[in-house]
MINU-105120 format. One line per 3 residues: number of its first residue (from 1); their letters; for each residue x, z, y of N, C-alpha, C, CB. Coordinates in Angstrom, 1 decimal. Glycine has a CB too. Example, Ala and Ser with C-alpha at 12.3 -4.5 7.8 and 13.67 -1.06 7.14 Angstrom:
REM MINU-105120
1	as	13.2/7.8/-5.7/12.3/7.8/-4.5/13.2/7.8/-3.3/11.3/9.0/-4.5 | 12.8/7.1/-2.2/13.7/7.1/-1.1/12.9/7.9/0.0/14.1/5.7/-0.6
REM end
This chain:
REM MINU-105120
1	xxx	0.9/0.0/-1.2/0.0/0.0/0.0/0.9/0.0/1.2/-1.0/1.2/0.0 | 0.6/-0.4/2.2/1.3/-1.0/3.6/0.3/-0.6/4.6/1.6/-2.7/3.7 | 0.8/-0.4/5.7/0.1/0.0/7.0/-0.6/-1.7/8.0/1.6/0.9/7.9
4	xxx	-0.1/-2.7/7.1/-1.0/-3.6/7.3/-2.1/-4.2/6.8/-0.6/-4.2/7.5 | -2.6/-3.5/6.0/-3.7/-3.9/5.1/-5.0/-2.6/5.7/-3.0/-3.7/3.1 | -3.8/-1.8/6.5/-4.8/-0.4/7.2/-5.7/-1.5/8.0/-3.7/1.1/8.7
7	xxx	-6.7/-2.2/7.8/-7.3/-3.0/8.9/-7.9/-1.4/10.2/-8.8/-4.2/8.0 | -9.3/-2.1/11.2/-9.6/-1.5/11.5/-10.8/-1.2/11.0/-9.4/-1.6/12.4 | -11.1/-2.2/10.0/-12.7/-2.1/9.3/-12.1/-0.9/8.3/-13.5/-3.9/8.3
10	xxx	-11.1/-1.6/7.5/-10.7/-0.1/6.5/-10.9/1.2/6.8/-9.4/0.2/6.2 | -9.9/1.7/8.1/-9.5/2.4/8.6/-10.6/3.7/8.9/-9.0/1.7/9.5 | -12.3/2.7/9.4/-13.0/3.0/9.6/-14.1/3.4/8.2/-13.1/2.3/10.5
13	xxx	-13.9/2.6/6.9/-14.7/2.7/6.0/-14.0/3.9/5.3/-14.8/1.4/5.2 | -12.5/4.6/5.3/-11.4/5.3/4.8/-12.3/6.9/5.4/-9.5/4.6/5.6 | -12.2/6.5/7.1/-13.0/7.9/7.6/-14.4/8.5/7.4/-13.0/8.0/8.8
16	xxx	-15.3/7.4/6.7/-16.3/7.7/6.7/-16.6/8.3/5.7/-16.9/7.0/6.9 | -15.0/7.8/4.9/-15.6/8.5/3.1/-15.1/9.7/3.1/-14.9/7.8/1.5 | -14.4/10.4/3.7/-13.0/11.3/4.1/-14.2/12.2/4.3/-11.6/10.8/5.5
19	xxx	-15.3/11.8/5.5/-16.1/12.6/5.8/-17.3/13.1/4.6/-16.6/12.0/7.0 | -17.7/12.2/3.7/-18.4/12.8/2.5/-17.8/13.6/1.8/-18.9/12.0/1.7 | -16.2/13.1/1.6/-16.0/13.9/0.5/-15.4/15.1/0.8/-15.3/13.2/-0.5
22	xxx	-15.6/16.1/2.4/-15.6/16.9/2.7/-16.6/17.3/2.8/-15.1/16.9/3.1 | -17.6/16.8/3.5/-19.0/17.5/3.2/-19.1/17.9/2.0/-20.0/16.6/3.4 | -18.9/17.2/1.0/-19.4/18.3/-0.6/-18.3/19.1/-0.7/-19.6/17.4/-2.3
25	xxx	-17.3/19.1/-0.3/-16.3/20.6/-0.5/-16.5/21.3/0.5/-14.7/20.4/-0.6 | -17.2/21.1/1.4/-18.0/22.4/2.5/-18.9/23.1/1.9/-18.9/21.9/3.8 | -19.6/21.9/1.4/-21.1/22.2/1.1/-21.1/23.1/-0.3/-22.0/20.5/0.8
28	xxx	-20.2/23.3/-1.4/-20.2/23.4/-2.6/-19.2/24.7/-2.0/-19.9/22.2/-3.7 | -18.9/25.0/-0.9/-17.7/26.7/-1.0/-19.3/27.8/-1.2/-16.2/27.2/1.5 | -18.4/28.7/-2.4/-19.7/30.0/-2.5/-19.5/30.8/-1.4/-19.6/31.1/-3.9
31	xxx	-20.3/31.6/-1.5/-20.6/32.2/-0.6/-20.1/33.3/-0.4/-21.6/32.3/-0.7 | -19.2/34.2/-1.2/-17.8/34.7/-1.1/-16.9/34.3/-1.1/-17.5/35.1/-1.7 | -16.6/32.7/-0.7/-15.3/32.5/-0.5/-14.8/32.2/0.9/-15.0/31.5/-1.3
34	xxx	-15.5/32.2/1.7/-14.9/31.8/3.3/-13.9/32.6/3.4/-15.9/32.1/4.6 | -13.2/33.9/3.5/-12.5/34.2/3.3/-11.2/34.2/2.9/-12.8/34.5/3.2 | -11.2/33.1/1.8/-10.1/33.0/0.8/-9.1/32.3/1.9/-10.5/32.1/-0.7
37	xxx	-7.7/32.6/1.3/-6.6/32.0/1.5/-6.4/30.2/0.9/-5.8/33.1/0.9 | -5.8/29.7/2.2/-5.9/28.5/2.0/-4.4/28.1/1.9/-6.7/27.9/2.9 | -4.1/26.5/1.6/-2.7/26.0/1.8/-2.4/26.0/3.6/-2.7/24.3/1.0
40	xxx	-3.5/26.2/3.6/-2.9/26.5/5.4/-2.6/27.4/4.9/-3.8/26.6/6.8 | -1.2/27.9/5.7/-0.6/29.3/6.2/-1.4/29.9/7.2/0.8/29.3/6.8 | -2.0/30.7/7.4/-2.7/31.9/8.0/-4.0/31.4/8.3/-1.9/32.7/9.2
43	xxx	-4.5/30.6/7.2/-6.0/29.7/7.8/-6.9/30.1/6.7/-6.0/27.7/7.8 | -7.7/30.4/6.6/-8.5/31.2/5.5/-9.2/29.7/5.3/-9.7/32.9/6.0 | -10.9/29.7/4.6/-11.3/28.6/4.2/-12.6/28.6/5.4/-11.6/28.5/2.6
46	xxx	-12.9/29.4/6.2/-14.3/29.1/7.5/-12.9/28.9/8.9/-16.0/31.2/8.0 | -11.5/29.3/8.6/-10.8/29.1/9.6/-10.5/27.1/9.0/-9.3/30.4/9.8 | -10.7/26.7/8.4/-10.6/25.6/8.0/-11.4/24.6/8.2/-10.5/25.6/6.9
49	xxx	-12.4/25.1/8.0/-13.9/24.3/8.4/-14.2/24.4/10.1/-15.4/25.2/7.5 | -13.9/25.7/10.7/-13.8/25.7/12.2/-13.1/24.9/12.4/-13.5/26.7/12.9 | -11.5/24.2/12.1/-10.9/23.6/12.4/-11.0/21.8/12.6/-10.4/24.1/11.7
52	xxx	-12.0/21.6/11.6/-12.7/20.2/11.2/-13.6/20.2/11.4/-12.8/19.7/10.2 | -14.3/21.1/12.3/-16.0/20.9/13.2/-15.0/20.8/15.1/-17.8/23.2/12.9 | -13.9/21.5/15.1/-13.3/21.3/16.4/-13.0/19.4/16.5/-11.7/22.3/16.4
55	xxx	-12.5/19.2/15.3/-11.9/17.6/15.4/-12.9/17.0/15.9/-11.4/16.8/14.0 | -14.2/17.5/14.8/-15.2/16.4/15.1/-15.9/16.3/16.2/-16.1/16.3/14.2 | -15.8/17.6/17.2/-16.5/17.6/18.6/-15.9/17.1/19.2/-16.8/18.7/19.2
58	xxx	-14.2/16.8/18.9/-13.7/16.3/20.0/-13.8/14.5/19.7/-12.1/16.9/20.4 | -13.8/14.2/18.8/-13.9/13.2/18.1/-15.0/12.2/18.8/-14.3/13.8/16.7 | -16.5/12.7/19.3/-17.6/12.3/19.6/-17.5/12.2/21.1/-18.6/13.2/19.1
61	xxx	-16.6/13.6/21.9/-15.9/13.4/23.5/-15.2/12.0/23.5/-14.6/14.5/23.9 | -14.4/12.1/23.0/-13.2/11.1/23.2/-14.1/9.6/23.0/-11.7/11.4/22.0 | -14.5/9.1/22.1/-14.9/8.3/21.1/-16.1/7.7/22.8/-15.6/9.1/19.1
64	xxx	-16.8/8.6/22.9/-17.7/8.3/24.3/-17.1/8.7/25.8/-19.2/9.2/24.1 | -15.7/8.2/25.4/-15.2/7.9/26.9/-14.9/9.4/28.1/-16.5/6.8/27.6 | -15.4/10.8/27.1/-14.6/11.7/27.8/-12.9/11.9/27.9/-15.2/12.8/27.4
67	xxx	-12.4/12.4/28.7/-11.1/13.0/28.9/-10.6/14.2/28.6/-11.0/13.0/29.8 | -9.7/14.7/27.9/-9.2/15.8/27.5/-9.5/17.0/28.5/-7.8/15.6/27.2 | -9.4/16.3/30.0/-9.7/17.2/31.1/-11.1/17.7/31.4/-9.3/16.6/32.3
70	xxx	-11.6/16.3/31.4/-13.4/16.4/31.6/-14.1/17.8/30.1/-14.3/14.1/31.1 | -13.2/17.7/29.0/-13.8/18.4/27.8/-13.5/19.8/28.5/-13.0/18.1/26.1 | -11.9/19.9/29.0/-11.7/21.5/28.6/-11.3/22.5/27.7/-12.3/21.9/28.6
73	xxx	-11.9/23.5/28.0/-12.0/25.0/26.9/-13.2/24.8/26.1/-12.2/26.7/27.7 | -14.0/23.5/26.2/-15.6/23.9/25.9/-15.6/24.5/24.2/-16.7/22.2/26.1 | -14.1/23.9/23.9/-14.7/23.6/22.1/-13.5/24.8/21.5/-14.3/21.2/21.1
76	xxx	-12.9/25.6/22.4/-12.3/26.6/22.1/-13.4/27.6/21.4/-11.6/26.9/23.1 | -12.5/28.4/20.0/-13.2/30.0/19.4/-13.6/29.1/18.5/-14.5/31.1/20.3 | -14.3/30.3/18.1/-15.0/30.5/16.9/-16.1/29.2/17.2/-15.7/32.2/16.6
79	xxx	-16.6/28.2/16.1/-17.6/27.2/16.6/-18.2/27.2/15.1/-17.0/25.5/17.5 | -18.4/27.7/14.2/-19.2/27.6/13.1/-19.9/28.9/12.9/-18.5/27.2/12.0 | -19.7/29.7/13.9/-20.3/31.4/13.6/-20.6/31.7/12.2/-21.9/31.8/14.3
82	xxx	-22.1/32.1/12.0/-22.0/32.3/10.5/-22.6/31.1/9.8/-22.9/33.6/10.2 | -22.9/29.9/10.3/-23.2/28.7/9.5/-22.0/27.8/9.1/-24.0/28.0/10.2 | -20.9/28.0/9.0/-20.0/27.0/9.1/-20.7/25.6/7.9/-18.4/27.8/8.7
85	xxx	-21.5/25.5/7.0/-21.7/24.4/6.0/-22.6/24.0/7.0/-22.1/24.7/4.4 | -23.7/24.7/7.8/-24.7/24.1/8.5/-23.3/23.4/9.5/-26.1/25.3/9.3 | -22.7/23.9/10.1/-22.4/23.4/11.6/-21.6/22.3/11.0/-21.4/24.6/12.9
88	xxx	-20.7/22.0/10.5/-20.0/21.2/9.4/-20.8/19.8/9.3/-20.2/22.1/7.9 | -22.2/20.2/8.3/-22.9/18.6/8.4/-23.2/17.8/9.6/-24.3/18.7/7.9 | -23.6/19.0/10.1/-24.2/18.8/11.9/-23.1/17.7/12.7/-24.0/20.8/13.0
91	xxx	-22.1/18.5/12.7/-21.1/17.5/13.3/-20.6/16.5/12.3/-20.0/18.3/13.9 | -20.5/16.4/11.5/-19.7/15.6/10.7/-20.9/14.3/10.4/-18.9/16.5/9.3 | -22.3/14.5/10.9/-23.3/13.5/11.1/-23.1/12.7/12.4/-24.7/14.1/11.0
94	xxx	-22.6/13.5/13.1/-22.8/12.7/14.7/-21.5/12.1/14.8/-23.1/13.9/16.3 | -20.3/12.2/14.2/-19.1/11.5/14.0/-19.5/10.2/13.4/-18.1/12.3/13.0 | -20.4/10.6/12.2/-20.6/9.3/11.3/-21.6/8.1/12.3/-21.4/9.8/9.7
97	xxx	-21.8/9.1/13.2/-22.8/8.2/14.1/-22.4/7.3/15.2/-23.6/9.0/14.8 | -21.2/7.8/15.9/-20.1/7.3/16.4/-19.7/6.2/16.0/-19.3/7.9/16.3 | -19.1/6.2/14.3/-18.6/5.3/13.8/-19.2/4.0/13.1/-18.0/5.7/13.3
100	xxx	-20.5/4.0/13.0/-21.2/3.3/12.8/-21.6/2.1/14.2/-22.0/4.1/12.3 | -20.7/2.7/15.3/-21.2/1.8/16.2/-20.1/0.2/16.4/-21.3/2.9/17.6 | -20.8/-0.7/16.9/-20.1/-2.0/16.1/-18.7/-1.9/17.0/-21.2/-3.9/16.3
103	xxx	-18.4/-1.3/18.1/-17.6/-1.6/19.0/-16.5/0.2/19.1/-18.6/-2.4/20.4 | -17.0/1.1/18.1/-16.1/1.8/17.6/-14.7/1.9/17.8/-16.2/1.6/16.8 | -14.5/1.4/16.6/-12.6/1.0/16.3/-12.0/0.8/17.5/-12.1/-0.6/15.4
106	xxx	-12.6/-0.4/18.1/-12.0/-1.1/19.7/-11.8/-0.3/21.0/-13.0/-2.4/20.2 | -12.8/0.8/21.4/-12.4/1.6/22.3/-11.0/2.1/22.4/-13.2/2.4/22.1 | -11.3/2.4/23.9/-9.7/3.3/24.2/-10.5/4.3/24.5/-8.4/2.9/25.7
109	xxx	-9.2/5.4/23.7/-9.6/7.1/23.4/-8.7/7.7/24.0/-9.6/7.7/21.8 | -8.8/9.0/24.8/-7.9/9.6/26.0/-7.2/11.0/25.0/-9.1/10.2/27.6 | -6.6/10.7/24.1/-6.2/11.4/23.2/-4.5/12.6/23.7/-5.9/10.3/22.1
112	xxx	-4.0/13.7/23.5/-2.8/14.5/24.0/-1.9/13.2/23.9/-2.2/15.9/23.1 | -1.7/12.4/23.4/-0.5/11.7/23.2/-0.5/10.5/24.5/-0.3/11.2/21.6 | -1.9/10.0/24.9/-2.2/9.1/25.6/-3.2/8.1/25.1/-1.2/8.6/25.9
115	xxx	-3.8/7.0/25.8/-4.4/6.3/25.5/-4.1/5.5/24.4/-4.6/5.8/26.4 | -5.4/5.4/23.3/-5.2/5.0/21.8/-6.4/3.9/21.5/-5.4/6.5/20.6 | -6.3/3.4/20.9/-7.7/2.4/20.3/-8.5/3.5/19.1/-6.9/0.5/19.3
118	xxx	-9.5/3.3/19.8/-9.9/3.9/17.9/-9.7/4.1/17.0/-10.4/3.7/17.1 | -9.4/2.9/16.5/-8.7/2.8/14.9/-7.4/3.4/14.8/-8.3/1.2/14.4 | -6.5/3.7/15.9/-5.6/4.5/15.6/-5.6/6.1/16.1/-4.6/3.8/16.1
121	xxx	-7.1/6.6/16.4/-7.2/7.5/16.4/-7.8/8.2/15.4/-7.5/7.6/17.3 | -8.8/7.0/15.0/-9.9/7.6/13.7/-9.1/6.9/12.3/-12.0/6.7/13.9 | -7.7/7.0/12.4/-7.0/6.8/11.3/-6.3/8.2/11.3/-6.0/5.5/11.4
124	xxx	-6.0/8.6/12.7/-5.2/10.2/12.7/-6.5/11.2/11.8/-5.0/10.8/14.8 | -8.0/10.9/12.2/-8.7/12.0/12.0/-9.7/11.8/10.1/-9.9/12.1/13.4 | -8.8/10.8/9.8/-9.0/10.2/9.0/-8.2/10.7/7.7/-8.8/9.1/9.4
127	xxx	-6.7/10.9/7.9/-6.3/12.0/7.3/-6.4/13.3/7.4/-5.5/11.9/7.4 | -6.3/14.1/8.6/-7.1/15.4/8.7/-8.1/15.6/7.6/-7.8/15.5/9.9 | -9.0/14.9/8.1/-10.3/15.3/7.3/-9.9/15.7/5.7/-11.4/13.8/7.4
130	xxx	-9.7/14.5/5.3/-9.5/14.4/3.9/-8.3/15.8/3.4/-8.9/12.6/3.6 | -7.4/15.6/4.2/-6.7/16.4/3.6/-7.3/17.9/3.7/-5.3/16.3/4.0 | -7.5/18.1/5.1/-7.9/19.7/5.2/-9.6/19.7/4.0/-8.4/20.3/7.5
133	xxx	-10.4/18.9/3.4/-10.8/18.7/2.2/-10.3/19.8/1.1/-10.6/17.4/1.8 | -9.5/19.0/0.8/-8.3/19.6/-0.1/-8.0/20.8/-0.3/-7.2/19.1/0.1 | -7.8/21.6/1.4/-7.4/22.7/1.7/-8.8/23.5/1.2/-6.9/22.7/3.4
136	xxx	-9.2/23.2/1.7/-11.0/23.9/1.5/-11.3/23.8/0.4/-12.3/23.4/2.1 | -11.0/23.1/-0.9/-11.5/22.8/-2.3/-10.4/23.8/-3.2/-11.5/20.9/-2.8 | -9.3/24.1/-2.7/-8.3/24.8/-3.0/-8.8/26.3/-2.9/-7.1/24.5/-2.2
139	xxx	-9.2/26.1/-1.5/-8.9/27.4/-1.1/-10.4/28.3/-1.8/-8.6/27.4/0.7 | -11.3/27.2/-2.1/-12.8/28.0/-2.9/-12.7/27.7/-4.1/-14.3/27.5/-2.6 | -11.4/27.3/-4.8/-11.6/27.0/-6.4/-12.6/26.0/-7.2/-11.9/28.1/-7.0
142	xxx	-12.3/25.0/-5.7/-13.0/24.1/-6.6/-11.8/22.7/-7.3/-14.5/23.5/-5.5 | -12.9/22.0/-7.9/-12.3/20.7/-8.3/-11.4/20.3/-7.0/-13.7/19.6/-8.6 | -10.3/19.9/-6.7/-9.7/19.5/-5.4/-9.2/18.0/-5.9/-8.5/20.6/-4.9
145	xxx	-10.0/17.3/-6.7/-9.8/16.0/-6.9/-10.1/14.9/-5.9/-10.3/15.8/-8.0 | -9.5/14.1/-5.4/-9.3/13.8/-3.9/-9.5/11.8/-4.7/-7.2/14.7/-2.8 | -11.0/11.2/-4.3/-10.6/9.8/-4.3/-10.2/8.8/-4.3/-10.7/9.6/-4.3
148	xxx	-9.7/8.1/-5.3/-7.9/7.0/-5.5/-8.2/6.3/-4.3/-7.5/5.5/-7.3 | -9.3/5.8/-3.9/-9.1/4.4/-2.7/-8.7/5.5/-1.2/-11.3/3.2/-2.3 | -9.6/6.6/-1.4/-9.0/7.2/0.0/-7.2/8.1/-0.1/-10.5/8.7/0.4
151	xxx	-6.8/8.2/-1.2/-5.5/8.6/-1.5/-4.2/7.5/-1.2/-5.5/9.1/-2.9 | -5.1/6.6/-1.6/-3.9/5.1/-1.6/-4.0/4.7/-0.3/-4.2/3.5/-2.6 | -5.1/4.5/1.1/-5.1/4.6/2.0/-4.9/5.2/3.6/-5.3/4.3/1.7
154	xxx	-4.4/6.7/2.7/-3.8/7.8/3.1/-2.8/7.9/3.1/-4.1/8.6/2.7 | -1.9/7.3/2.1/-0.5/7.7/1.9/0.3/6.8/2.7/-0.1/7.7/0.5 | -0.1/5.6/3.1/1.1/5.3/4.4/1.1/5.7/5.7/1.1/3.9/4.6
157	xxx	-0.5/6.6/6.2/0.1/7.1/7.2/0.3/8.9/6.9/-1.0/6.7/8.5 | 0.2/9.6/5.9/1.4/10.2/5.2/2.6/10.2/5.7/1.6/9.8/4.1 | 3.3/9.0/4.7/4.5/8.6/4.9/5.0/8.5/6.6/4.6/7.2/4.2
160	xxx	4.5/8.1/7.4/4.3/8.1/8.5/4.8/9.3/9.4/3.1/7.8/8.5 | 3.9/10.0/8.9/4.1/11.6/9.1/5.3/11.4/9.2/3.6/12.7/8.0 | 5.6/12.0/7.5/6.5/12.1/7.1/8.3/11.9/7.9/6.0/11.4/6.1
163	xxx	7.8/10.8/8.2/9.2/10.2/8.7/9.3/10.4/10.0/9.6/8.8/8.5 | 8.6/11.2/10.1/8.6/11.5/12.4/8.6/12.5/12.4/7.1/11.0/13.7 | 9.8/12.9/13.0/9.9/14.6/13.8/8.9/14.7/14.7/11.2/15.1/14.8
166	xxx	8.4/13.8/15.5/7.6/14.2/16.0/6.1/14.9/15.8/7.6/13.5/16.5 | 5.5/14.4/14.5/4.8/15.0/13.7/5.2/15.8/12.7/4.1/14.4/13.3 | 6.2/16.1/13.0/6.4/17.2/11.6/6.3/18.6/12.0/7.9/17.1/10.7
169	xxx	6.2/18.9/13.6/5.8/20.6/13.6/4.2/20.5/13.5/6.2/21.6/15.3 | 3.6/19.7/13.2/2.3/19.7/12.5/1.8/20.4/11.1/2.1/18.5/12.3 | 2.7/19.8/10.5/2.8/19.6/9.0/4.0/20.0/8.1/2.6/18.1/8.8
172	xxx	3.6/21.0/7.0/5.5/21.6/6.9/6.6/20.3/6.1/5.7/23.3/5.4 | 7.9/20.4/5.9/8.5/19.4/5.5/7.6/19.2/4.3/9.9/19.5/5.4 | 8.2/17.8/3.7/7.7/17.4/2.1/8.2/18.3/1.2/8.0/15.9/1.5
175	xxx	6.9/18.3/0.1/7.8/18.8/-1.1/8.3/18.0/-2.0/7.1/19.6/-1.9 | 8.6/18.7/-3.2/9.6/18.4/-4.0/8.5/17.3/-5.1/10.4/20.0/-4.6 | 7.4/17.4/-4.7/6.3/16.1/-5.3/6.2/15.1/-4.8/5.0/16.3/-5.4
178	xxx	6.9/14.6/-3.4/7.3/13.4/-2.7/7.8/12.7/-3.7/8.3/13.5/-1.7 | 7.1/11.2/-4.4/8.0/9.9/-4.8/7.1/10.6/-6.3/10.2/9.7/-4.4 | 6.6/11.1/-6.5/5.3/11.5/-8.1/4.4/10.4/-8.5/3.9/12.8/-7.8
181	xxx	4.8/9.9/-9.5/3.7/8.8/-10.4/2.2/9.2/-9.9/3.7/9.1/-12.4 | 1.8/10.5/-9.7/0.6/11.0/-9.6/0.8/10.5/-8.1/0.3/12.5/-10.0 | -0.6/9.6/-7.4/-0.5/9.4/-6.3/-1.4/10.5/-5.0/-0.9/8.0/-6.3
184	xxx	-2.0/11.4/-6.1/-2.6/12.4/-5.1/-1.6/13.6/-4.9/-4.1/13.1/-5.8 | -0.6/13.8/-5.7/0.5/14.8/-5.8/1.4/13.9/-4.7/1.3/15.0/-7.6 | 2.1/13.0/-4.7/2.8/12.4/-4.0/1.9/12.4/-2.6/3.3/11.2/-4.6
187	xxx	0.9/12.0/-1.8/0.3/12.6/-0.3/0.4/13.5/-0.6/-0.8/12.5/0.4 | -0.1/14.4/-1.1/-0.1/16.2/-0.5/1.6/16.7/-0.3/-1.0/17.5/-2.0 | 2.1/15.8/-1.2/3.9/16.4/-1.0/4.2/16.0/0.4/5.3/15.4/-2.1
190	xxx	3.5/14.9/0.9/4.2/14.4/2.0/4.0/15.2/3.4/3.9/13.0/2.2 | 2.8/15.9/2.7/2.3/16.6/3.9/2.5/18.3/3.7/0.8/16.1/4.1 | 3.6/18.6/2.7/4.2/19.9/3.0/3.2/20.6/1.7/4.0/20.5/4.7
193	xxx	2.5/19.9/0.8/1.6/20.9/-0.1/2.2/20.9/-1.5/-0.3/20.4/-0.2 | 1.9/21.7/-2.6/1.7/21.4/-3.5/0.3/20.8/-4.7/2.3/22.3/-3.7 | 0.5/20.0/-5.0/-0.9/19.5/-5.8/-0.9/19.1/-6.4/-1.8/18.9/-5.5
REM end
């Protein structure tokens, strides 16, 4: 897989699935597990899900032409209170709503790094998603089996990662499952996990 085959239609079909197949690892954490410890370092599993209802509020700002300035503190704290699976669908519907729009991808998005096209933003939130999935299916003992089309089009902007200091106080170095036959072990290595 190559970063030119990332079209913007992929790119976009990649986040939409990223987004179901976190929804059912939201949707399926029991009800004693929000608490649990995750592959995030000091991120429990509702600090996880707050994390990926933050993306997606800013996701729906940006995407409709607000500014990092114009947003603010709005989406700072706690934003799933005690619903995090309700607040979760909630937003992660109005993302999908976003992206369903024909002229999506093509927008310019006012992102920290600077102005981005869609597709190369909703390729950044595209990995998030999916991976912090992972984090959350881990972290509630569930199945954390992660789908081959969204793993194979994950792993070159992985690699990506990977090879940029600039993203790597994001994400801890790779592990020692970097370059694994298994292609869901080899992304999560790249992105500092074991899996």
């Amino acid at each position: 897989m190559n970063n030119q085959k990332l079209t913007p239609e992929v790119i976009s079909d990649c986040y939409l699935k990223s987004l179901d197949s976190t929804i059912n690892f939201v949707s399926n954490v029991p009800d004693g597990a929000w608490g649990n410890d995750t592959p995030c370092d000091e991120w429990d599993v509702k600090d996880v899900v707050n994390h990926i209802v933050y993306e997606n509020v800013w996701m729906v700002a940006l995407f409709n032409g607000q500014t990092i300035e114009e947003v603010g503190d709005k989406f700072e704290g706690d934003l799933v209170g005690n619903d995090p699976k309700g607040v979760y669908l909630k937003t992660a519907a109005e993302v999908k709503a976003v992206l369903t729009e024909p002229d999506a991808m093509s927008r310019t998005c006012q992102i920290s790094s600077g102005p981005v096209s869609g597709a190369e933003y909703a390729s950044q939130l595209f990995l998030d998603t999916l991976i912090h999935g992972w984090d959350i299916a881990v972290g509630s003992k569930q199945n954390a089996t992660l789908d081959a089309y969204l793993v194979e089009n994950c792993t070159p902007l992985a690699e990506r990662i990977a090879g940029n200091d600039g993203y790597r106080s994001v994400f801890k170095d790779p592990t020692s499952g970097q370059g694994s036959d298994n292609a869901q072990t080899n992304l999560l290595a790249l992105l500092g996990r074991e899996g």
